[in-house]
FIKOLZA-1660 file (N, C-alpha, C; in steps of 0.1 Angstrom, whole numbers, plus 5000, padded with zeros to 4 digits):
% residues 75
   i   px   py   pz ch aa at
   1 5372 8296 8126  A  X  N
   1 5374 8282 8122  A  X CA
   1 5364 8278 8110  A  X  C
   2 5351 8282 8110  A  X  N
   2 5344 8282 8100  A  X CA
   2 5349 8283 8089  A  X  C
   3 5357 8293 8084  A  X  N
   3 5359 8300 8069  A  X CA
   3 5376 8289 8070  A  X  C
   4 5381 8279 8078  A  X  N
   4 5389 8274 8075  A  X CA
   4 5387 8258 8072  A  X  C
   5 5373 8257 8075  A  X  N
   5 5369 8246 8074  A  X CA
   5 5365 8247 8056  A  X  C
   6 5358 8258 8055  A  X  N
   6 5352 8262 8041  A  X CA
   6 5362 8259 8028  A  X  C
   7 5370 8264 8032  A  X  N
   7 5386 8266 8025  A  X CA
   7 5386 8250 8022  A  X  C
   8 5388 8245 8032  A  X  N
   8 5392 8228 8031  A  X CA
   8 5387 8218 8023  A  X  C
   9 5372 8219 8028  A  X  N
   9 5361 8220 8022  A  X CA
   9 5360 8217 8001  A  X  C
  10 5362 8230 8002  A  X  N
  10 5361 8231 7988  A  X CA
  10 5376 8227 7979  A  X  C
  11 5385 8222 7988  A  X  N
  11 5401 8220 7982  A  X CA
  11 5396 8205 7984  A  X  C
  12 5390 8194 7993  A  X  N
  12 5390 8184 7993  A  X CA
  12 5375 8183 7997  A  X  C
  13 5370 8182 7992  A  X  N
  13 5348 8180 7992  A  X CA
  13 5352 8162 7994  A  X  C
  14 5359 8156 7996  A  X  N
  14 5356 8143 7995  A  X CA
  14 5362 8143 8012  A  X  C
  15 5368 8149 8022  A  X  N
  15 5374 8148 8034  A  X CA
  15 5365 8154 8046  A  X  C
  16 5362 8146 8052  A  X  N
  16 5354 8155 8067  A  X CA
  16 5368 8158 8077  A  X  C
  17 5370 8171 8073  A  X  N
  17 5380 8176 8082  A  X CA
  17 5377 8178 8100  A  X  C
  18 5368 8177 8103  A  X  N
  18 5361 8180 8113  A  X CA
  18 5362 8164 8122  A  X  C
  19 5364 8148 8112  A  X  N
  19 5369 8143 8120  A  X CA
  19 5382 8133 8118  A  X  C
  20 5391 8140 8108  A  X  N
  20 5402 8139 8102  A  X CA
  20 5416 8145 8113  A  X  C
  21 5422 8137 8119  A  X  N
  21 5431 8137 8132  A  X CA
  21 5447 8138 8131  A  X  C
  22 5448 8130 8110  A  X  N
  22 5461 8126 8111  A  X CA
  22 5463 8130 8096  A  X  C
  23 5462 8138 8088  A  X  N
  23 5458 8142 8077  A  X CA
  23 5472 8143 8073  A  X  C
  24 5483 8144 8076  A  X  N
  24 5499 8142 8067  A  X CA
  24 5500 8131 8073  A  X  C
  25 5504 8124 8084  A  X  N
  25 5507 8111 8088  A  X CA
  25 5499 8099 8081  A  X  C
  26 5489 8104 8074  A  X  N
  26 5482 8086 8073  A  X CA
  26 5483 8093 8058  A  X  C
  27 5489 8100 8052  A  X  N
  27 5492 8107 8036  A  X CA
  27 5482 8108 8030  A  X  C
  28 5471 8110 8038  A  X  N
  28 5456 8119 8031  A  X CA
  28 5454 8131 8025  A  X  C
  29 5462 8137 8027  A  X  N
  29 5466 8155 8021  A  X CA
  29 5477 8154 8011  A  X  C
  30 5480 8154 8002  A  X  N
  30 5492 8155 7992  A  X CA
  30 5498 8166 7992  A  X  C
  31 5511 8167 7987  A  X  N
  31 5515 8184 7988  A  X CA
  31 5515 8192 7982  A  X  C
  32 5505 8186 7973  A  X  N
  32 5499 8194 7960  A  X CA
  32 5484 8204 7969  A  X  C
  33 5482 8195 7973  A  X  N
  33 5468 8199 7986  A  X CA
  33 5473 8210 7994  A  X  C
  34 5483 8205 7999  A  X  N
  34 5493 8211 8015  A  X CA
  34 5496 8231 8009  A  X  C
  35 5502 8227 7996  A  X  N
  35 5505 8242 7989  A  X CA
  35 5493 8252 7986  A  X  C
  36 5483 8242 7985  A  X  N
  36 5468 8249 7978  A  X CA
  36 5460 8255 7989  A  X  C
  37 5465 8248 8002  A  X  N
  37 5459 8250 8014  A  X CA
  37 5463 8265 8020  A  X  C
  38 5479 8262 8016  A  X  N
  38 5487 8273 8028  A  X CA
  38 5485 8288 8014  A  X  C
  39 5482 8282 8002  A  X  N
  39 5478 8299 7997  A  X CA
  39 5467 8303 8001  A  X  C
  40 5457 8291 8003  A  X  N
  40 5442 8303 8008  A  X CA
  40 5440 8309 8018  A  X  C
  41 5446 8296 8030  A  X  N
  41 5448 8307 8046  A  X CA
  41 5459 8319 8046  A  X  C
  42 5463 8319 8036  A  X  N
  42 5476 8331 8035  A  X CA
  42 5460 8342 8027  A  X  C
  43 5459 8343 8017  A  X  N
  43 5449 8352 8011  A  X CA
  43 5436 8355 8021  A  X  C
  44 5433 8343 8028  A  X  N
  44 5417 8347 8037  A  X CA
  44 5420 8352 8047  A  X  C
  45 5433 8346 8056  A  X  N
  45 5439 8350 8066  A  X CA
  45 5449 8364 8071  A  X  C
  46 5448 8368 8056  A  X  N
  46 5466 8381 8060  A  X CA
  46 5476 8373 8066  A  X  C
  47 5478 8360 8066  A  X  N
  47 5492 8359 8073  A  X CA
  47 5505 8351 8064  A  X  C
  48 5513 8347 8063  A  X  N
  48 5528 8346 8053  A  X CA
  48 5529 8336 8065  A  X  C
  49 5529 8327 8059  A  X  N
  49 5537 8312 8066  A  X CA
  49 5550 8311 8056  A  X  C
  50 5558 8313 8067  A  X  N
  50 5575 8308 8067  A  X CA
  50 5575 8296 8062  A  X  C
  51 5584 8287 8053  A  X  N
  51 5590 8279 8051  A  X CA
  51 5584 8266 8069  A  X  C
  52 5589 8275 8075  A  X  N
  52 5594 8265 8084  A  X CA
  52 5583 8261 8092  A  X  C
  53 5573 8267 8089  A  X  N
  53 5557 8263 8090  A  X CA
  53 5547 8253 8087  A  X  C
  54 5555 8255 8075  A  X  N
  54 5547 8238 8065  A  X CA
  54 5554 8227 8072  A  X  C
  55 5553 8221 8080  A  X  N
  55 5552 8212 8086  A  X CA
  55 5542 8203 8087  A  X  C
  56 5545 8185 8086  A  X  N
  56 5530 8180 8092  A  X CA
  56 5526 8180 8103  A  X  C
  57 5531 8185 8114  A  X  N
  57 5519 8187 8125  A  X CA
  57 5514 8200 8124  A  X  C
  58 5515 8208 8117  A  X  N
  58 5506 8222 8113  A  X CA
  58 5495 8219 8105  A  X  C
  59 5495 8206 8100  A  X  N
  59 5485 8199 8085  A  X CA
  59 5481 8193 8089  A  X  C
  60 5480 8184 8105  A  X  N
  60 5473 8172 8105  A  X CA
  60 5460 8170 8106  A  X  C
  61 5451 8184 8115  A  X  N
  61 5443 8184 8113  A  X CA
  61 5434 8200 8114  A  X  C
  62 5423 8198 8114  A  X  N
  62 5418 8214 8110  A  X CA
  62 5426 8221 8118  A  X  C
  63 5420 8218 8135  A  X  N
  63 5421 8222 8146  A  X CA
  63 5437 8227 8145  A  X  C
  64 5450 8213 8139  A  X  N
  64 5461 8221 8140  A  X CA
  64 5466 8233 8131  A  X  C
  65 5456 8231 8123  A  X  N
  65 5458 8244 8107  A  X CA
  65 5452 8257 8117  A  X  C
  66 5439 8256 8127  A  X  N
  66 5435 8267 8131  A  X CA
  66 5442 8270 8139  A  X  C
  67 5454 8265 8150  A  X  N
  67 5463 8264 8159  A  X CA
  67 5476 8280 8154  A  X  C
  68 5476 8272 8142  A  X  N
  68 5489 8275 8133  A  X CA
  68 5485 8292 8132  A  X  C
  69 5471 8296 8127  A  X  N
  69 5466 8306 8121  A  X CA
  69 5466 8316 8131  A  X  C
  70 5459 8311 8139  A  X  N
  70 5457 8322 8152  A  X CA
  70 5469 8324 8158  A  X  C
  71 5476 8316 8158  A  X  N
  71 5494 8317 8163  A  X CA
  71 5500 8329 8157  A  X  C
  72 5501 8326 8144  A  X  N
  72 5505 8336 8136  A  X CA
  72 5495 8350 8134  A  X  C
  73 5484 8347 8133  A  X  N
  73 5479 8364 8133  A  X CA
  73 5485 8371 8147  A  X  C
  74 5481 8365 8156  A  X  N
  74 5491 8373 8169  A  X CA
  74 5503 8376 8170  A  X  C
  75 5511 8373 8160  A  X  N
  75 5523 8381 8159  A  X CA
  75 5522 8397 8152  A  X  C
% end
């Protein structure tokens, strides 16, 4: 979770994701953000998010981006 917070972090230095709950729903994340996001946890992470992944409840908050991650490496 650390190195996903890190990631975030440095894509938005202006957001405390740690207590950010609704991060697509209240349109705090752009999808300019959203794409910049899913290439780092793809590069830091080894994993390929599907299309059908980018979703905003996989974005809303850290916890559900770390949700998403660990989901997927277990495949």
């Amino acid at each position: 979770m650390d190195a996903l917070l890190e990631i975030l972090e440095e894509i938005r230095p202006d957001l405390d994701f740690s207590a950010e709950k609704n991060l697509m729903g209240d349109k705090i994340l752009s999808s300019l953000d959203v794409l910049e996001i899913v290439s780092e946890i793809s590069e830091e992470f080894g994993i390929r998010l599907s299309a059908g992944e980018i979703r905003p409840e996989n974005f809303n908050s850290a916890e559900a981006m770390w949700d998403m991650i660990t989901r997927l490496q277990g495949k």
